[in-house]
N, CA and C atoms as a LAMMPS dump frame, in Angstrom:
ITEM: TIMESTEP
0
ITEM: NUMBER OF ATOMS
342
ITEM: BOX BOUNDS ff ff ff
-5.0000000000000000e+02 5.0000000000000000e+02
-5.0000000000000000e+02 5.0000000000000000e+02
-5.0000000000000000e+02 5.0000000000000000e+02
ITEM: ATOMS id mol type element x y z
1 1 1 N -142.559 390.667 -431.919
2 1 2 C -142.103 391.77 -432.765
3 1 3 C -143.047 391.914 -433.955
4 2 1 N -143.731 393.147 -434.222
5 2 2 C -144.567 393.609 -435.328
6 2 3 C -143.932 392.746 -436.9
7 3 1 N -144.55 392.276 -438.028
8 3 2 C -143.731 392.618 -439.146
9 3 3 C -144.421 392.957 -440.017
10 4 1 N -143.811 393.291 -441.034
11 4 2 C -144.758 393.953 -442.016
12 4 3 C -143.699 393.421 -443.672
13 5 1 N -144.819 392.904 -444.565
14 5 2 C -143.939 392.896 -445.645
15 5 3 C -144.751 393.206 -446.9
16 6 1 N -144.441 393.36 -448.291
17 6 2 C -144.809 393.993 -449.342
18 6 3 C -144.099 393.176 -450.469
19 7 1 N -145.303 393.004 -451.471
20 7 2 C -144.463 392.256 -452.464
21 7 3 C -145.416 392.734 -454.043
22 8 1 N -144.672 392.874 -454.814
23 8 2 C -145.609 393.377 -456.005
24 8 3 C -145.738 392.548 -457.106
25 9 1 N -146.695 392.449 -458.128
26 9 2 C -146.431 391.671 -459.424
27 9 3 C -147.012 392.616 -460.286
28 10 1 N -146.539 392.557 -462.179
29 10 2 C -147.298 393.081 -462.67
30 10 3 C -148.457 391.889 -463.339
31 11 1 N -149.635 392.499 -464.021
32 11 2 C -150.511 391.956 -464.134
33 11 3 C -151.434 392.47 -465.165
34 12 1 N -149.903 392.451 -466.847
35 12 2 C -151.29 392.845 -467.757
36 12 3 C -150.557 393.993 -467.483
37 13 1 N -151.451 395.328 -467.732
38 13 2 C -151.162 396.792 -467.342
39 13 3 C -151.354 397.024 -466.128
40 14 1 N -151.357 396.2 -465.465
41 14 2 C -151.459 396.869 -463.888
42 14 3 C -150.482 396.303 -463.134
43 15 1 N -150.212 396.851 -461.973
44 15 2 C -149.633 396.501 -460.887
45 15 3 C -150.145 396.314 -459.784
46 16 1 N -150.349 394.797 -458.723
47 16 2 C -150.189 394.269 -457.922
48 16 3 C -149.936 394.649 -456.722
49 17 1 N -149.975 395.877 -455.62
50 17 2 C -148.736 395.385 -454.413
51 17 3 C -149.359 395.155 -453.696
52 18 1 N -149.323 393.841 -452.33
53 18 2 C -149.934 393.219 -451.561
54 18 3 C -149.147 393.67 -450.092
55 19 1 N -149.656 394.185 -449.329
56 19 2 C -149.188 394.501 -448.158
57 19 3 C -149.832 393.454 -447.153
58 20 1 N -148.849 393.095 -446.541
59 20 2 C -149.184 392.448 -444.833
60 20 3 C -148.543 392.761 -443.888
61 21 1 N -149.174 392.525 -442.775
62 21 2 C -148.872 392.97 -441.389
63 21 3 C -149.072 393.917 -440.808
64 22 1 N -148.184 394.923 -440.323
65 22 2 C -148.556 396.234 -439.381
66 22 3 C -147.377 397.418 -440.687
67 23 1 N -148.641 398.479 -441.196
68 23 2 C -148.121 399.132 -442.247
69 23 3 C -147.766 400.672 -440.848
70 24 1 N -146.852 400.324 -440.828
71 24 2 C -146.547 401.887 -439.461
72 24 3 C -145.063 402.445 -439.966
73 25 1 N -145.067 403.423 -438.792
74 25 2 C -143.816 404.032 -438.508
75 25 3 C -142.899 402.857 -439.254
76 26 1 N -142.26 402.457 -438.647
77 26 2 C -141.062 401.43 -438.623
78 26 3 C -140.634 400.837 -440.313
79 27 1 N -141.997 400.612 -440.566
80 27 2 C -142.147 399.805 -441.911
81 27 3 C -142.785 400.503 -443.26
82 28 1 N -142.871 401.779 -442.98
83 28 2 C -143.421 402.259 -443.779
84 28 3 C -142.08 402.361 -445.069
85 29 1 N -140.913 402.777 -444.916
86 29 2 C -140.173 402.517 -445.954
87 29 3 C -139.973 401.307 -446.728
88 30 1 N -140.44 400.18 -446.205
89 30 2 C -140.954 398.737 -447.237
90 30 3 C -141.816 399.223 -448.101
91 31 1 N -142.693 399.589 -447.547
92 31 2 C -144.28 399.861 -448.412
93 31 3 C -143.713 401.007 -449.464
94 32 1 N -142.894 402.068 -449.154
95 32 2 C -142.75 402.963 -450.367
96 32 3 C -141.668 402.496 -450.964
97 33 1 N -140.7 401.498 -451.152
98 33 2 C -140.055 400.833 -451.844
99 33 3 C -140.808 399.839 -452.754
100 34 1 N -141.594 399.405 -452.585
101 34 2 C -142.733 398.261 -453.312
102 34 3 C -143.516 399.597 -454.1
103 35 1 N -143.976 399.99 -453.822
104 35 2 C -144.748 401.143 -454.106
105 35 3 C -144.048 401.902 -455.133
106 36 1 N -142.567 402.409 -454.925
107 36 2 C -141.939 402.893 -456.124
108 36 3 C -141.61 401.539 -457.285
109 37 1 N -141.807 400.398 -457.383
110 37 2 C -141.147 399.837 -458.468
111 37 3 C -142.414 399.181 -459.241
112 38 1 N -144.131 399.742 -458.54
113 38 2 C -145.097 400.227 -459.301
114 38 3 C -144.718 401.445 -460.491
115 39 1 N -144.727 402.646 -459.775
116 39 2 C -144.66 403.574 -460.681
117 39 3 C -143.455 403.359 -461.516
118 40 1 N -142.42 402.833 -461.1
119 40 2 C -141.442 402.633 -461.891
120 40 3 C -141.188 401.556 -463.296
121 41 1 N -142.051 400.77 -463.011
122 41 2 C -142.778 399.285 -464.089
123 41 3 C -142.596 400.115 -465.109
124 42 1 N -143.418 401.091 -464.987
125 42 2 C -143.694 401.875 -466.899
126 42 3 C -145.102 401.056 -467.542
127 43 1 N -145.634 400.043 -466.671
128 43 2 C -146.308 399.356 -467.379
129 43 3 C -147.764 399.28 -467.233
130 44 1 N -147.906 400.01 -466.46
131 44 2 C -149.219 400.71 -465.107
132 44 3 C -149.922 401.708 -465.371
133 45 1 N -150.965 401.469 -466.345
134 45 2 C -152.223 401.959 -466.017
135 45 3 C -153.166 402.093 -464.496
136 46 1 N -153.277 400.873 -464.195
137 46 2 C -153.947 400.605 -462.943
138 46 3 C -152.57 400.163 -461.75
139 47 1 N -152.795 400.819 -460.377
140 47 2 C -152.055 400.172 -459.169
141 47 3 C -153.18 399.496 -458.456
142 48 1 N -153.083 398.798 -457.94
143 48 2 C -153.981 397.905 -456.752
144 48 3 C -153.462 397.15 -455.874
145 49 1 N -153.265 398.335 -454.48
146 49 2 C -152.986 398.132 -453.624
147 49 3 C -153.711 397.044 -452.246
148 50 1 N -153.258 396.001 -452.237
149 50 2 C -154.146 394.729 -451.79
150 50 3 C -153.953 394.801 -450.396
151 51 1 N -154.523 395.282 -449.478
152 51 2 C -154.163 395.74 -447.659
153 51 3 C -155.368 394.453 -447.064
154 52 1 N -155.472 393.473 -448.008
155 52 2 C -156.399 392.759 -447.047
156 52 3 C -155.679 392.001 -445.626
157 53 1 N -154.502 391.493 -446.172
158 53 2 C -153.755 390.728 -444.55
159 53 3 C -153.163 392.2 -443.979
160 54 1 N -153.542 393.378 -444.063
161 54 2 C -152.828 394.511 -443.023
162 54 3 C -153.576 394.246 -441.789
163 55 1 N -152.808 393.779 -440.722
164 55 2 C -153.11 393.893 -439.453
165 55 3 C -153.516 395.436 -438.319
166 56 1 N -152.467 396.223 -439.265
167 56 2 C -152.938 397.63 -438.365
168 56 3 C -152.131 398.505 -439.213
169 57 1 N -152.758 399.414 -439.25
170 57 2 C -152.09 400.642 -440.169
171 57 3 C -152.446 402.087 -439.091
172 58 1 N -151.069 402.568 -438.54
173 58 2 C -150.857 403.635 -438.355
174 58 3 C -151.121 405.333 -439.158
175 59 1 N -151.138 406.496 -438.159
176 59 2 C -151.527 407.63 -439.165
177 59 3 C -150.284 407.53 -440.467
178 60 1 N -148.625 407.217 -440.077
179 60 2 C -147.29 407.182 -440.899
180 60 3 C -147.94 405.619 -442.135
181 61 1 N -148.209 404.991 -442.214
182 61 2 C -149.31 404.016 -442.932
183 61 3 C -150.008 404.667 -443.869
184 62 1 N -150.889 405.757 -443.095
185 62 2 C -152.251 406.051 -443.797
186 62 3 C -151.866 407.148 -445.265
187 63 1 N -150.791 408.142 -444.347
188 63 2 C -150.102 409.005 -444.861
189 63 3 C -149.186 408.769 -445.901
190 64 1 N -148.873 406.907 -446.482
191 64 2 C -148.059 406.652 -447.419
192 64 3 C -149.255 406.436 -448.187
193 65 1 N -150.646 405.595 -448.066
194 65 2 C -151.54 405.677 -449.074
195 65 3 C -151.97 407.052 -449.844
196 66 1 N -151.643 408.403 -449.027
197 66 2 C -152.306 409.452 -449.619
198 66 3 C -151.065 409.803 -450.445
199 67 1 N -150.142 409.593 -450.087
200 67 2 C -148.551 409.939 -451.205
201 67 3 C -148.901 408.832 -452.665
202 68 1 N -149.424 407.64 -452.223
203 68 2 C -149.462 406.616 -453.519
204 68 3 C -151.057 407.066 -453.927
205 69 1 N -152.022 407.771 -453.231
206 69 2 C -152.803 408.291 -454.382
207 69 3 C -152.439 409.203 -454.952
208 70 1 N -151.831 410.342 -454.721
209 70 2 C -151.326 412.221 -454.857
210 70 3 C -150.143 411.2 -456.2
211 71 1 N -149.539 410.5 -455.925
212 71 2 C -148.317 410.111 -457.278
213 71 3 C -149.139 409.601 -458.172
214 72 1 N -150.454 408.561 -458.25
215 72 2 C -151.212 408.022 -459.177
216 72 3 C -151.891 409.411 -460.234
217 73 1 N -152.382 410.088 -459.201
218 73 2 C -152.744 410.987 -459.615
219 73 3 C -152.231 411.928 -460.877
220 74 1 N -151.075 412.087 -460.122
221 74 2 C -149.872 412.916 -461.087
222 74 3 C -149.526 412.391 -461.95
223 75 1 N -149.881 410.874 -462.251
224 75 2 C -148.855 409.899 -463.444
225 75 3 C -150.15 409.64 -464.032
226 76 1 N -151.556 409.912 -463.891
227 76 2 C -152.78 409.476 -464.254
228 76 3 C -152.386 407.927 -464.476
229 77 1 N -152.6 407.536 -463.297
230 77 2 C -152.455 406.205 -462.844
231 77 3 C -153.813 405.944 -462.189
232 78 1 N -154.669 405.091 -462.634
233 78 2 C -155.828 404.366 -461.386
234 78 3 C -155.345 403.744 -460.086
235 79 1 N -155.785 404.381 -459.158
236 79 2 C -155.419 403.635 -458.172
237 79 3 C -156.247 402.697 -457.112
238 80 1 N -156.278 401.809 -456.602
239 80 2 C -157.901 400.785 -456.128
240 80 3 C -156.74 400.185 -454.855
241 81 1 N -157.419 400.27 -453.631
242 81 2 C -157.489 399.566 -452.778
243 81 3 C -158.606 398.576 -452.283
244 82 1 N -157.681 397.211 -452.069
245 82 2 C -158.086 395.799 -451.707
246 82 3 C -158.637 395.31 -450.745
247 83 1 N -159.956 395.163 -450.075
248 83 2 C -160.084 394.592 -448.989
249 83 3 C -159.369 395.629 -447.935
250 84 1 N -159.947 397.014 -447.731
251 84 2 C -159.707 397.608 -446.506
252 84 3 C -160.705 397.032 -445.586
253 85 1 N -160.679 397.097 -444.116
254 85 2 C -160.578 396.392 -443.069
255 85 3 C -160.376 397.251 -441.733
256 86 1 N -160.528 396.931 -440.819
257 86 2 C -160.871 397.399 -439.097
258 86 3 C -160.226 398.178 -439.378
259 87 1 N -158.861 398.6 -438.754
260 87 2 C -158.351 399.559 -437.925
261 87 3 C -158.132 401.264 -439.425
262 88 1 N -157.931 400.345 -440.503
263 88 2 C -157.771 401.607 -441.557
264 88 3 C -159.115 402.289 -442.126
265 89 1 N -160.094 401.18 -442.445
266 89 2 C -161.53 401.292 -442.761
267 89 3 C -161.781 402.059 -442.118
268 90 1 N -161.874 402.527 -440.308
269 90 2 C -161.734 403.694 -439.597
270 90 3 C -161.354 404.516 -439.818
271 91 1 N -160.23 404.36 -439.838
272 91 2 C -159.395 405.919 -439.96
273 91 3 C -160.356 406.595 -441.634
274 92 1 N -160.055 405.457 -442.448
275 92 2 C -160.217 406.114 -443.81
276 92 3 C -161.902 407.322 -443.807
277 93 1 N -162.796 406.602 -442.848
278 93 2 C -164.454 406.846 -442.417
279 93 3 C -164.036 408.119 -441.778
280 94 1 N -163.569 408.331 -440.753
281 94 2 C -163.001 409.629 -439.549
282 94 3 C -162.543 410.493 -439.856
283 95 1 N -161.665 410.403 -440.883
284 95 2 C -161.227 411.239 -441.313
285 95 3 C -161.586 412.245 -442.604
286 96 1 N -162.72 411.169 -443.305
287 96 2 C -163.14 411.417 -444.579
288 96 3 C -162.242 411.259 -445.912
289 97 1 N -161.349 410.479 -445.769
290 97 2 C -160.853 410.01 -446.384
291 97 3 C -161.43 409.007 -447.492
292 98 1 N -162.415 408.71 -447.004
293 98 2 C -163.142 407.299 -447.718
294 98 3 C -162.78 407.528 -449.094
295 99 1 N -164.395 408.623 -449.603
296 99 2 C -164.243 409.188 -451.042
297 99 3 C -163.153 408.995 -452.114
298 100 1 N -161.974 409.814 -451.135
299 100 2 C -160.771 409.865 -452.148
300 100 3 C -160.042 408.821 -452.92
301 101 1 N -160.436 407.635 -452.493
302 101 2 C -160.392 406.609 -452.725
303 101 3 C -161.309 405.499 -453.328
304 102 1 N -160.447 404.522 -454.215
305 102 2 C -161.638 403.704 -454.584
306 102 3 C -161.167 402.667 -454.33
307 103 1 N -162.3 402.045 -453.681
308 103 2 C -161.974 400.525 -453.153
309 103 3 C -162.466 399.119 -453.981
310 104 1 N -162.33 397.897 -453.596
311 104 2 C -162.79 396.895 -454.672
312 104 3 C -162.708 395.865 -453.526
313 105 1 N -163.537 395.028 -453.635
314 105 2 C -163.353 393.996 -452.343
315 105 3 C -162.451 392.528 -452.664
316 106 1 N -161.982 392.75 -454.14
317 106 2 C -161.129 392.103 -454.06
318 106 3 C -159.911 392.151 -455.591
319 107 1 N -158.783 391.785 -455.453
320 107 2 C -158.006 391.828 -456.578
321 107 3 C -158.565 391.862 -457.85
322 108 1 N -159.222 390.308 -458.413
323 108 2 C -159.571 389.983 -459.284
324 108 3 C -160.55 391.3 -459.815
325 109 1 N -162.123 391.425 -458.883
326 109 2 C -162.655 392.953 -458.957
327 109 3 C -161.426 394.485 -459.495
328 110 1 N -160.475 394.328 -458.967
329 110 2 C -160.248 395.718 -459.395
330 110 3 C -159.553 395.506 -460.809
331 111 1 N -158.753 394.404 -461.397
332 111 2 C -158.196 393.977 -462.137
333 111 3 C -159.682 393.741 -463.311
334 112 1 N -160.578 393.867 -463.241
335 112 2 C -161.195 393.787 -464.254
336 112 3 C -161.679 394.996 -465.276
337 113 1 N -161.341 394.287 -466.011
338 113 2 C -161.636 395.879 -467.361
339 113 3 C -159.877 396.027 -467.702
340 114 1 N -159.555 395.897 -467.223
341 114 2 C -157.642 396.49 -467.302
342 114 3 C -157.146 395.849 -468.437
């Protein structure tokens, strides 16, 4: 059976959320529950979304990262993804998605300056 779990910390002015496993259909309401109690902190300048243990991320996956950039956006929130990887690193390339995004190859990296 797939699992997928999400856990956040804050950090300073930023927020933390670390995703693992398979970010899809099924599980995508974990990820936007973790994801809302980012924006909800109050304390978040920066989000940094850490997808390095994501095993596979679906288009319903890909489609919650573009909702948590489109909300960063709107809250002028920074937003940095962690160690993207095979199956999303694709999609993100294919689709042209890359750009819209800024990546950091690792936590500590995006957490700096904050």
């Amino acid at each position: 059976m797939p699992f997928f779990t999400a856990s956040s910390s804050p950090h300073g002015t930023a927020f933390v959320v670390q995703a693992r496993g398979e970010l899809d259909y099924q599980h995508a309401p974990v990820f936007r529950s973790e994801m809302t109690k980012a924006w909800e902190s109050g304390v978040s300048s920066v989000v940094v979304i850490d997808v390095t243990e994501l095993t596979f991320c679906d288009s319903t996956g890909v489609g919650e990262l573009i909702l948590s950039l489109q909300r960063s956006q709107a809250l002028g929130t920074r937003l940095t993804l962690v160690g993207v990887h095979g199956t999303l690193e694709r999609i993100l390339a294919i689709t042209g998605l890359r750009p819209a995004f800024e990546l950091s190859p690792s936590v500590e990296e995006a957490l700096r300056g904050t």
